[in-house]
GUKE-29430 format. One record per residue (C-alpha): residue number from 0; y, x, z; residue in three letters. Coordinates in Angstrom, 2 decimals. Example, Ala and Ser with C-alpha at 12.3 -4.5 7.8 and 13.67 -1.06 7.14 Angstrom:
! GUKE-29430
<0; <-4.50; 12.30; 7.80>; Ala>
<1; <-1.06; 13.67; 7.14>; Ser>
! end
This chain:
! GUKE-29430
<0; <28.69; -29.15; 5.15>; Unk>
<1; <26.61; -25.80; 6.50>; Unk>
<2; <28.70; -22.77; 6.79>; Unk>
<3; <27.81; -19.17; 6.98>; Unk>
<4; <29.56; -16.95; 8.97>; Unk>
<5; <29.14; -13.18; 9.54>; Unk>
<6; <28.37; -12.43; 12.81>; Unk>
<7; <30.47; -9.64; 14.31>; Unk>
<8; <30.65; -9.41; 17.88>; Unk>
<9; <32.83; -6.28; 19.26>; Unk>
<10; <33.60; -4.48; 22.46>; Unk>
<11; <33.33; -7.59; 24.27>; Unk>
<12; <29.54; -8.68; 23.70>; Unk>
<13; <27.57; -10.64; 21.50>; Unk>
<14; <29.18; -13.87; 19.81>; Unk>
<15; <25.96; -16.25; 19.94>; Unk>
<16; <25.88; -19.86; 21.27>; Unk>
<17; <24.80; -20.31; 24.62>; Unk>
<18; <21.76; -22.72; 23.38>; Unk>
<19; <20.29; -19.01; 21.80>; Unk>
<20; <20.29; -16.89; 25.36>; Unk>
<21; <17.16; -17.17; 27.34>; Unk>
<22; <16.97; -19.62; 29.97>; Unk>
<23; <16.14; -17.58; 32.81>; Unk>
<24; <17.41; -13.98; 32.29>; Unk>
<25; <16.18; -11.12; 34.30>; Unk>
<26; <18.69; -8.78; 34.65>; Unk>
<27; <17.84; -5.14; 33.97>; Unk>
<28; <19.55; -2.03; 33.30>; Unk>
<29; <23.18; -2.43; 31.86>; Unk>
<30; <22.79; -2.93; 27.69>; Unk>
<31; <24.59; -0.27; 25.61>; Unk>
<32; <27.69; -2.01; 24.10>; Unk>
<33; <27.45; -3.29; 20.51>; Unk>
<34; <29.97; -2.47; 18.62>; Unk>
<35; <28.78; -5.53; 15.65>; Unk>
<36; <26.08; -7.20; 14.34>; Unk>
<37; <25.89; -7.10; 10.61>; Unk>
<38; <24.55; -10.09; 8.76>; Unk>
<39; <24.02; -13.58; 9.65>; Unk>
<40; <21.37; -16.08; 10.16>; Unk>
<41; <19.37; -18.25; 8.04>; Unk>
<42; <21.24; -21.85; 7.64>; Unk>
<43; <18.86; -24.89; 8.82>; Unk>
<44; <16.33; -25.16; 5.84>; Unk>
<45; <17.12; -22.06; 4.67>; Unk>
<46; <14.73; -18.59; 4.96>; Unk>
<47; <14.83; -16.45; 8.52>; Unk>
<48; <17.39; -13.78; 7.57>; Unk>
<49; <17.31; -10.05; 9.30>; Unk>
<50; <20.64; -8.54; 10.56>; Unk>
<51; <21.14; -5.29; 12.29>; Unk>
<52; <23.52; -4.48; 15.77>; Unk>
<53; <25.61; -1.46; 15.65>; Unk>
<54; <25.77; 1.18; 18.73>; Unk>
<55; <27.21; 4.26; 19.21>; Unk>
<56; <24.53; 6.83; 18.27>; Unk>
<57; <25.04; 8.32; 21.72>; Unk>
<58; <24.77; 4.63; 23.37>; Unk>
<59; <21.33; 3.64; 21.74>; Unk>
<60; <19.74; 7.00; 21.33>; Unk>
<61; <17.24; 8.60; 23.69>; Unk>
<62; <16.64; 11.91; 21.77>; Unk>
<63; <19.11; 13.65; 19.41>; Unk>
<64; <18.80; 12.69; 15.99>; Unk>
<65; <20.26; 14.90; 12.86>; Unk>
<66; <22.05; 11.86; 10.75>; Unk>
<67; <20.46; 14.37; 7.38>; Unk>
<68; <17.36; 15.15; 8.80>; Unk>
<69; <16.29; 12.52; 11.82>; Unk>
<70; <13.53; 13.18; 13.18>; Unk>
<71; <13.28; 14.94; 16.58>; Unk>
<72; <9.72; 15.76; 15.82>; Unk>
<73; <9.66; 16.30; 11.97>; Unk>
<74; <6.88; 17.76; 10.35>; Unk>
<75; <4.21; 15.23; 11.68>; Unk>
<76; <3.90; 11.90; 9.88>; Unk>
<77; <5.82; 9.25; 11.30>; Unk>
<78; <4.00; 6.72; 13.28>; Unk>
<79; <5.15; 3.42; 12.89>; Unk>
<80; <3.43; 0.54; 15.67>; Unk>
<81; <2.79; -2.45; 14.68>; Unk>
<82; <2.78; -4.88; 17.37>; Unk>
<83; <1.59; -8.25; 17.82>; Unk>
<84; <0.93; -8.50; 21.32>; Unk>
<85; <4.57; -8.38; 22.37>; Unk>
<86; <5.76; -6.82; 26.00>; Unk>
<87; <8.64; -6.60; 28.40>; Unk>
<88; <11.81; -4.91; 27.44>; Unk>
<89; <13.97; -3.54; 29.24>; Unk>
<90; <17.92; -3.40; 28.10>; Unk>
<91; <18.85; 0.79; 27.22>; Unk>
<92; <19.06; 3.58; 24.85>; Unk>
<93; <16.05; 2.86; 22.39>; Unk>
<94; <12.20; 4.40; 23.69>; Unk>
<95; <9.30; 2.84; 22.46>; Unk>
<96; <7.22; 4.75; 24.45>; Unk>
<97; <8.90; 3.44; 27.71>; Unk>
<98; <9.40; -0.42; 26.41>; Unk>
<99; <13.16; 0.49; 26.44>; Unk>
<100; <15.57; -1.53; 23.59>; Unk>
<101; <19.39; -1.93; 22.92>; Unk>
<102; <18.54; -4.88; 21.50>; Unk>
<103; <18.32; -7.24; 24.92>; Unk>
<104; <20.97; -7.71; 27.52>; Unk>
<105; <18.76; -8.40; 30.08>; Unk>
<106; <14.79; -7.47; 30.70>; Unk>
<107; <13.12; -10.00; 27.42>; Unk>
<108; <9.26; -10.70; 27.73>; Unk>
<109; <8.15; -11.23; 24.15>; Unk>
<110; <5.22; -13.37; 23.98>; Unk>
<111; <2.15; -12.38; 21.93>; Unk>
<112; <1.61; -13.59; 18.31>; Unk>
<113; <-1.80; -15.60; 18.27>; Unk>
<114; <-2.08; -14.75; 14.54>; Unk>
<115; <-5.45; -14.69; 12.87>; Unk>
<116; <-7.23; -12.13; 11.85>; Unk>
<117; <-6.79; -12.38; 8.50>; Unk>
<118; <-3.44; -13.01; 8.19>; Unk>
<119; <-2.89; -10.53; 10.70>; Unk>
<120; <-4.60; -7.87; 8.26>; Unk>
<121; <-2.33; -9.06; 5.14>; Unk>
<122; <0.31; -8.01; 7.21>; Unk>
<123; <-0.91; -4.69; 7.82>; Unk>
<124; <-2.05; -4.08; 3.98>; Unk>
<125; <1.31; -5.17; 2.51>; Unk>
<126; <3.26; -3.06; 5.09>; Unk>
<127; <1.34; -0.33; 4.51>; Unk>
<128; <1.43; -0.69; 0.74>; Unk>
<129; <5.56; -1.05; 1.43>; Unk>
<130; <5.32; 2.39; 3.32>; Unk>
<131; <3.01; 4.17; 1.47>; Unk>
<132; <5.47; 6.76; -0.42>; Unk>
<133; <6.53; 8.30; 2.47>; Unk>
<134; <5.17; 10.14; 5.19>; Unk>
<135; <4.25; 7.62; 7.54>; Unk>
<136; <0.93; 6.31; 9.45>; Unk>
<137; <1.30; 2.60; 10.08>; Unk>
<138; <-1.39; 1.65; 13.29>; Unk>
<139; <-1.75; -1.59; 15.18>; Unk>
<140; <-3.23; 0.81; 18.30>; Unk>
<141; <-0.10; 1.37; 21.01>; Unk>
<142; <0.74; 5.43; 20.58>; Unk>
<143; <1.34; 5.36; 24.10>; Unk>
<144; <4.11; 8.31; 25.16>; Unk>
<145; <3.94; 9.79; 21.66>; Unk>
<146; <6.73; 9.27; 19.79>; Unk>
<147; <6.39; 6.49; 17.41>; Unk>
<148; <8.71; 3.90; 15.80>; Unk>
<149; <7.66; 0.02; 17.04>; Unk>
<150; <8.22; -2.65; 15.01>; Unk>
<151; <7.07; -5.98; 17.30>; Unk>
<152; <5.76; -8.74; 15.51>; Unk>
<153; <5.72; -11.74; 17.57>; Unk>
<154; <8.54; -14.41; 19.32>; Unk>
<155; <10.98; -15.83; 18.48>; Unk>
<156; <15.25; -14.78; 18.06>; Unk>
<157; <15.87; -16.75; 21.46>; Unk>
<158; <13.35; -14.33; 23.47>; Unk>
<159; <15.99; -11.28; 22.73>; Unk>
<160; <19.24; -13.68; 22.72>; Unk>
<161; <19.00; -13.76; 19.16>; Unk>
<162; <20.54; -17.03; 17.58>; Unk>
<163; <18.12; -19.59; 15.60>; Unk>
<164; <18.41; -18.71; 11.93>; Unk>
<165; <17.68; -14.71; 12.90>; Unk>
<166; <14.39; -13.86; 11.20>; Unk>
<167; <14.38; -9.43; 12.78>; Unk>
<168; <16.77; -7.63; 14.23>; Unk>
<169; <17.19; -3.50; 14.27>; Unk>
<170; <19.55; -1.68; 16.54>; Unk>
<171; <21.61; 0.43; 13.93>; Unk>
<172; <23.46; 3.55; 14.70>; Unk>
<173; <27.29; 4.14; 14.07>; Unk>
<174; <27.13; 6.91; 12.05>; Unk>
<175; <23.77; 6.21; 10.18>; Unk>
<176; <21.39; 8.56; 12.08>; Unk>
<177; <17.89; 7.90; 12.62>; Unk>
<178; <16.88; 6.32; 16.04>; Unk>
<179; <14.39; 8.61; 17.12>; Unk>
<180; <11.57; 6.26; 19.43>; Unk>
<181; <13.28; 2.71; 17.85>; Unk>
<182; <12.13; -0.52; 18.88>; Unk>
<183; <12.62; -3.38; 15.99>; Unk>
<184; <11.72; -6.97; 15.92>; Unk>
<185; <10.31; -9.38; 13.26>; Unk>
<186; <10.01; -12.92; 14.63>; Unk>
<187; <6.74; -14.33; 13.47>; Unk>
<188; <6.78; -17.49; 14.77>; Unk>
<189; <9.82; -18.74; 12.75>; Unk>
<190; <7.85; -17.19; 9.17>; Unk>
<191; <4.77; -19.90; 9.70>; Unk>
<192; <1.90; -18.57; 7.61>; Unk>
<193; <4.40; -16.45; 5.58>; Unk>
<194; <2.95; -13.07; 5.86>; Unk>
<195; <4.79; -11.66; 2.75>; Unk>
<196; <8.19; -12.34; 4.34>; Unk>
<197; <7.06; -11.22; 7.56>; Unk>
<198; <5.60; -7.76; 5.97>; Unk>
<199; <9.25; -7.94; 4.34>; Unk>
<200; <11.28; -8.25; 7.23>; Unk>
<201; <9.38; -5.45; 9.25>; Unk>
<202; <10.18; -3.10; 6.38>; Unk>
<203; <13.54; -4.15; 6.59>; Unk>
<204; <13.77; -4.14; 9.83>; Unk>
<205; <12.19; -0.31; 10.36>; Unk>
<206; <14.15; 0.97; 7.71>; Unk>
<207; <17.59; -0.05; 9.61>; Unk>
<208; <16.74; 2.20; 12.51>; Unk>
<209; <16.44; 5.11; 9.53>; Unk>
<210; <19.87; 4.58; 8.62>; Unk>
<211; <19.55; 2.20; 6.50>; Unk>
<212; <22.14; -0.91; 5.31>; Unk>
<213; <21.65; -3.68; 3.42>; Unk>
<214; <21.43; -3.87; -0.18>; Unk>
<215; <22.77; -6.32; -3.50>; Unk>
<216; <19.64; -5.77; -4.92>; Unk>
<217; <17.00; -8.51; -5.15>; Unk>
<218; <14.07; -6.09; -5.70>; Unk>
<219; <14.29; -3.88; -2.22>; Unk>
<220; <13.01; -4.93; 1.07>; Unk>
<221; <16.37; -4.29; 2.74>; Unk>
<222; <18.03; -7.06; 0.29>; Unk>
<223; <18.76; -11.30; 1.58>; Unk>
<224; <18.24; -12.13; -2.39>; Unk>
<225; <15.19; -13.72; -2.92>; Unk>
<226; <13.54; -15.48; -5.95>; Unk>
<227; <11.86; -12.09; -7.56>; Unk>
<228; <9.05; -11.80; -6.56>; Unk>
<229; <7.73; -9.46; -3.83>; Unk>
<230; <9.65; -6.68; -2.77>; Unk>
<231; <9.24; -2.82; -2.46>; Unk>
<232; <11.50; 0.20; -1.58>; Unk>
<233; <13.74; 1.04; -5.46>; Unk>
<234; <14.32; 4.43; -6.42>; Unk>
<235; <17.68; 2.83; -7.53>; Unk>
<236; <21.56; 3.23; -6.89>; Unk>
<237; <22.31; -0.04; -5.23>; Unk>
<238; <25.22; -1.81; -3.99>; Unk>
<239; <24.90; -3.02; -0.42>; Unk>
<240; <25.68; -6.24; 0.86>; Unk>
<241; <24.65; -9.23; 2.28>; Unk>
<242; <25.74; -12.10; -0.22>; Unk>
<243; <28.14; -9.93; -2.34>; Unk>
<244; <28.65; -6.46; -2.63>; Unk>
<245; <30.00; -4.58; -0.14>; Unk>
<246; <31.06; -1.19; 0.51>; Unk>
<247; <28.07; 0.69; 2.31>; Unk>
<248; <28.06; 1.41; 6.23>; Unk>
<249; <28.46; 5.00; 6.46>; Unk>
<250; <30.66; 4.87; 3.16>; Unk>
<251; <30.26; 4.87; -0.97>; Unk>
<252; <29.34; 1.29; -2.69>; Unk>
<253; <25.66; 2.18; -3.18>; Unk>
<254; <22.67; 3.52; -1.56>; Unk>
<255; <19.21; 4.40; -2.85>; Unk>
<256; <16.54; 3.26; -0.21>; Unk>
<257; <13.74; 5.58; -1.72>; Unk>
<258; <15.67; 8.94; -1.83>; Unk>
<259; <17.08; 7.82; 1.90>; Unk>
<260; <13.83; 7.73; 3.39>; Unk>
<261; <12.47; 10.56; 1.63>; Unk>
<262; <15.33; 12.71; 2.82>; Unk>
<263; <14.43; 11.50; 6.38>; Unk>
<264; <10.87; 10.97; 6.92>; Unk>
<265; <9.42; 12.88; 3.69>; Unk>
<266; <7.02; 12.11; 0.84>; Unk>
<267; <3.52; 10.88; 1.89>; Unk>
<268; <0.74; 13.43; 2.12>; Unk>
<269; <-1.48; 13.43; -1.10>; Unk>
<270; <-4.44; 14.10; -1.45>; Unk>
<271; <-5.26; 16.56; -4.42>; Unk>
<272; <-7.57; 14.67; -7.33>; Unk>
<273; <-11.36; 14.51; -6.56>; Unk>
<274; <-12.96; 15.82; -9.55>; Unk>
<275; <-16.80; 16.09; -10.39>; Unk>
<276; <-18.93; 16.95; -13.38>; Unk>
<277; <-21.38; 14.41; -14.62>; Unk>
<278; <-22.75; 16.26; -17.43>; Unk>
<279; <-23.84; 18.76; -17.52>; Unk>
<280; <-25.69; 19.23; -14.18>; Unk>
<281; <-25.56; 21.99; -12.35>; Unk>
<282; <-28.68; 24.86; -13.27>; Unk>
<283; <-29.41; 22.93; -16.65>; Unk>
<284; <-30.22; 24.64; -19.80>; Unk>
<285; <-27.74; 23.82; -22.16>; Unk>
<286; <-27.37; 24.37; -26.46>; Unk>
<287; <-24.44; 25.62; -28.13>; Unk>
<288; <-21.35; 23.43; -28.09>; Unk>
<289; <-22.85; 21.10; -25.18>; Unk>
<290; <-20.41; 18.60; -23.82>; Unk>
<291; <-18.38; 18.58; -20.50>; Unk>
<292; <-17.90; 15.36; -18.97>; Unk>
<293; <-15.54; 15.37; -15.86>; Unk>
<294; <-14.50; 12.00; -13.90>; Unk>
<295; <-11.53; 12.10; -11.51>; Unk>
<296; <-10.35; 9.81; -8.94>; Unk>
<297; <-6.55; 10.49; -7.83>; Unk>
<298; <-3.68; 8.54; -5.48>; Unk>
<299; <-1.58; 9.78; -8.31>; Unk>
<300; <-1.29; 9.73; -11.89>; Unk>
<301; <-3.55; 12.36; -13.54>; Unk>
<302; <-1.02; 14.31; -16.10>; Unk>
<303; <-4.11; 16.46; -17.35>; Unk>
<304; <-7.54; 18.23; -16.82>; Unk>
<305; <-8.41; 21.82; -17.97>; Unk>
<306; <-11.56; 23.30; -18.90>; Unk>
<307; <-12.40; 26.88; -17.60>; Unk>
<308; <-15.53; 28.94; -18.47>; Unk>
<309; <-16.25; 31.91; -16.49>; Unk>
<310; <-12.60; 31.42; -14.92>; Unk>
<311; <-11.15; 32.10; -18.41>; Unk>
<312; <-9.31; 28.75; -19.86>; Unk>
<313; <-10.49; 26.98; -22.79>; Unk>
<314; <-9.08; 23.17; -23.31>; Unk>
<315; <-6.90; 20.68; -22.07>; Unk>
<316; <-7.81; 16.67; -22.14>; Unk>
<317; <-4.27; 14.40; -21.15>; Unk>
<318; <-6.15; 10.71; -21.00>; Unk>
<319; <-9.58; 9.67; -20.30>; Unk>
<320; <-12.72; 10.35; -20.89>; Unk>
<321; <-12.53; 13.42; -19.92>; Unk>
<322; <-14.99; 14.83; -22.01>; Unk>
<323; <-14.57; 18.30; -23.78>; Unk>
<324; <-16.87; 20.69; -25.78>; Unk>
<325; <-17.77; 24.16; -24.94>; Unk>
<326; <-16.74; 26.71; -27.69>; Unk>
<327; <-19.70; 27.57; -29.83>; Unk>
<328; <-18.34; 31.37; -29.77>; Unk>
<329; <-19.76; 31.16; -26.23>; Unk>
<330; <-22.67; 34.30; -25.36>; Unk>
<331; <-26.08; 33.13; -24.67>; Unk>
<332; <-26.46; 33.44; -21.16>; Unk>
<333; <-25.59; 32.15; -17.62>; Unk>
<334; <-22.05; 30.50; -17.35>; Unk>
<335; <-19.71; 28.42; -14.20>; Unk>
<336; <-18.53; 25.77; -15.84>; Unk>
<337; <-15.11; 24.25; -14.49>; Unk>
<338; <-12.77; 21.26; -14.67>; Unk>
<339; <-9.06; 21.34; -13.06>; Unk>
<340; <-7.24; 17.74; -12.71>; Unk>
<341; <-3.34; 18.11; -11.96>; Unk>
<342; <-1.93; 14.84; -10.66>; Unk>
<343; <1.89; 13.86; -11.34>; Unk>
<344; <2.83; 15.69; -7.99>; Unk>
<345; <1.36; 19.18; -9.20>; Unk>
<346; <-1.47; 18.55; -6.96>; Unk>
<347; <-4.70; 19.98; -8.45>; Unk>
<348; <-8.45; 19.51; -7.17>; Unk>
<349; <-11.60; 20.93; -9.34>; Unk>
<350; <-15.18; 21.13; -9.58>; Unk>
<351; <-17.95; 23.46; -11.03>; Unk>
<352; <-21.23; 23.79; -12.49>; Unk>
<353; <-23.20; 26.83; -13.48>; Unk>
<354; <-25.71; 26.18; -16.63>; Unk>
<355; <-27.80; 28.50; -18.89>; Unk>
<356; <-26.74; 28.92; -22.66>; Unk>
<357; <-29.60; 28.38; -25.03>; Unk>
<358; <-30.42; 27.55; -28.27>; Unk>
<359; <-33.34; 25.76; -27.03>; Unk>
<360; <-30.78; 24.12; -24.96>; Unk>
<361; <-29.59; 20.66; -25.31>; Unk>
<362; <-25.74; 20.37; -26.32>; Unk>
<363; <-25.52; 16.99; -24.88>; Unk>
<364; <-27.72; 16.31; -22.05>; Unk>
<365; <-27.50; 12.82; -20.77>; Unk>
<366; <-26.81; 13.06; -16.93>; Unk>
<367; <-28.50; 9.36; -16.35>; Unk>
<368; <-31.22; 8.19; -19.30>; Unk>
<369; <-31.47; 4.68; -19.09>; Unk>
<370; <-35.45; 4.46; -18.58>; Unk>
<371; <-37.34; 2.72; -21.78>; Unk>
<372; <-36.74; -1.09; -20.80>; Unk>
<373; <-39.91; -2.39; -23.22>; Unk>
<374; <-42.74; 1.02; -23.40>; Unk>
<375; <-44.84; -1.48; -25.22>; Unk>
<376; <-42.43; -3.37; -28.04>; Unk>
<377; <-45.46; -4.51; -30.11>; Unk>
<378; <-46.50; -6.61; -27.10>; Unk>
<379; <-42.47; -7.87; -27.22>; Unk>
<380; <-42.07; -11.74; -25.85>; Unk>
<381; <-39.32; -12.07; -28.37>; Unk>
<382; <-40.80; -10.93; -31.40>; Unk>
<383; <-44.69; -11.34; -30.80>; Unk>
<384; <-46.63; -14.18; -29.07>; Unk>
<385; <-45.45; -17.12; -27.62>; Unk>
<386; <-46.47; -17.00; -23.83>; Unk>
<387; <-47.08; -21.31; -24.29>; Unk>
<388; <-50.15; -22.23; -26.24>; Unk>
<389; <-50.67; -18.50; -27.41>; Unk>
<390; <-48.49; -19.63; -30.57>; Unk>
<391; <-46.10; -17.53; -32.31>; Unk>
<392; <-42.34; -17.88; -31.62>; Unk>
<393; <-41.42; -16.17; -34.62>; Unk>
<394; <-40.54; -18.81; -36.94>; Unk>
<395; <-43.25; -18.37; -39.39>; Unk>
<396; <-45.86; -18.69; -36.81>; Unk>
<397; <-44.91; -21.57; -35.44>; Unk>
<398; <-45.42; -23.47; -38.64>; Unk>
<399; <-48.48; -22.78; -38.92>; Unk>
<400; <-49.42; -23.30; -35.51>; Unk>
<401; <-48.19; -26.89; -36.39>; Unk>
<402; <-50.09; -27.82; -39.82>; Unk>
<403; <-53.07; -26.95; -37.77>; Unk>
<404; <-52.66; -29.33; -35.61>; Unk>
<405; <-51.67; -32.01; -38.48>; Unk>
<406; <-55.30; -30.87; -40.41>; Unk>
<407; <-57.09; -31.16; -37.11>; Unk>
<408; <-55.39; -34.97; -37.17>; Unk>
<409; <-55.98; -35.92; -40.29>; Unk>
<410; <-60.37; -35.28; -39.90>; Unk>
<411; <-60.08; -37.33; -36.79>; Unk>
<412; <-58.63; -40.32; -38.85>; Unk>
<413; <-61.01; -39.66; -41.59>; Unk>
<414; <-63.91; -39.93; -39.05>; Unk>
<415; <-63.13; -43.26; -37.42>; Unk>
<416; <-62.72; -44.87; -41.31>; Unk>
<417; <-66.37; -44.00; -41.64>; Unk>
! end
């Protein structure tokens, strides 16, 4: 019978079989102590499962961290490295930037993932769709000695002295702070072809160094439940846990990943709605009560788009088209036309026109006329003359075409009887 055990090692080092450590260990710089490892591995023939090890924040730190805040160097977007060519890691308080990780006891090589391109690039688009609220750039290029989060994608548990069964691993701070500089690990080569759970796992994974625990809740990334479908940060009060519920890490029995990681890294930059006026163009002549056409393309959801003439408001339009009319009270004369989108997130973007008020004008000018697809319809294919024998097509035609032919017949036959 398989059993499932927690794995909490303490003061005096990690619990793992011996058939998990590397064979040939180089020994580095002395590990910070973990003080446990929370969750436990896959059983044979079951899914790769993530767990996280617990330091003291001063142990597996290399800059300060603010457990409400973070982020050493707030204010920039995040930068989150996404590596598949592995490296050499030497055991210490967490720097990315210097190959430096709690995470190993002694200096780990991790060996490059020989991924292809296209499942390497699924990866990337699903973890970037997974991080996309927030304000975060996800790369695959190395940031070098800026400060960056690295999540490596590639080996296998053993090459860290991970136990088989151990799909990432995140070192994990006593008193939930943010590990400024983290380095995380998704193990590739156990997920196969499985580029959903990988993506999956790095979120998870990424998301422990923020602070963050597991949750009872099949729908979030940071969750061991499976069978949902795939997964995505929930702007939902969860209960944390592994199998069951548990109480949280750093206290309470729930924890919302969304409003966690928006208190520590911040809401993704958006960009305001691109607006532009199809009709009418700009410097056309226009009659009274001529139609505004506006089309919008937004990362949010458009709530509404205002009309303005001569910076004085006029209408609102809620849904698409957004297509208004100009008020017919309107002077003859020159005029800007404008449209103003507002997104969900009060962002607004706009665009303008200036026309000429006339009644010669034309209230609806068509910005694109379709050009005359037949100039000549009495010469029309489909209605005229058959292009084979010069015969009608038209039904009527046709017939007569054919009792022609049957007269023509019959004077032969009346011939040859002679």
């Amino acid at each position: 019978m398989k059993t499932r055990a927690l794995i909490v090692p303490l003061a005096a080092g990690f619990l793992f079989p011996a058939s998990a450590c590397m064979e040939n260990p180089v020994v580095g710089e002395e590990a910070p102590q973990a003080l446990e490892v929370v969750g436990s591995p896959g059983l044979e023939g079951e899914s790769p499962r993530g767990v996280y090890v617990v330091f003291d924040a001063e142990d597996a730190v290399s800059e300060p961290a603010d457990p409400d805040v973070g982020i050493a160097f707030a204010g920039e977007p995040i930068i989150i490295y996404m590596n598949k060519t592995g490296g050499t890691y030497t055991p210490g308080a967490n720097d990315s930037r210097n190959n430096r990780s709690s995470i190993p006891s002694t200096t780990s090589t991790i060996p490059a993932w020989s991924v292809s391109a296209a499942g390497w690039d699924q990866v990337m688009t699903c973890v970037k769709d997974l991080w996309s609220p927030f304000n975060v750039v996800i790369t695959d290029v190395d940031p070098g000695q800026t400060p960056h989060f690295e999540s490596v994608v590639a080996g296998r548990p053993g090459d860290v002295g991970m136990p088989q069964g151990v799909g990432g691993v995140s070192p994990f701070t006593s008193d939930c702070s943010t590990i400024n500089n983290s380095i995380v690990f998704t193990f590739a080569e156990v997920y196969g072809t499985n580029y959903q759970a990988i993506c999956e796992t790095v979120a998870q994974e990424v998301a422990h160094s923020f602070g963050l625990d597991h949750e009872f809740y099949c729908q979030d990334p940071m969750t061991y439940l499976g069978g949902c479908g795939a997964k995505s940060f929930q702007n939902v009060n969860a209960p944390c846990g592994e199998d069951q519920a548990r109480t949280c890490a750093c206290g309470g029995s729930t924890q919302n990943s969304v409003s966690m990681l928006l208190s520590r890294i911040g809401p993704a930059e958006v960009a305001p709605p691109d607006v532009s006026i199809s009709r009418p163009q700009t410097g056309a002549v226009v009659g009274p009560g001529f139609v505004i056409e506006a089309n919008v393309a937004a990362q949010q959801t458009v709530t509404q788009v205002d009309l303005y003439i001569d910076g004085v408001f006029s209408s609102t339009v809620n849904t698409q088209p957004y297509v208004f009319n100009a008020p017919t009270t309107l002077a003859m004369g020159d005029h800007v036309v404008e449209t103003r989108a507002i997104d969900e997130g009060g962002n607004t973007g706009s665009a303008q026109v200036s026309v000429t008020l006339s009644d010669d004008g034309d209230p609806d000018p068509d910005p694109d006329p379709d050009p005359d697809p037949d100039p000549d319809p009495d010469n029309d294919i489909g209605g005229g003359t058959d292009l084979i024998g010069s015969c009608s097509a038209a039904g009527g035609g046709s017939d007569h075409g054919f009792a022609l032919i049957l007269l023509g017949l019959g004077l032969f036959l009346v011939r040859r009887r002679r």
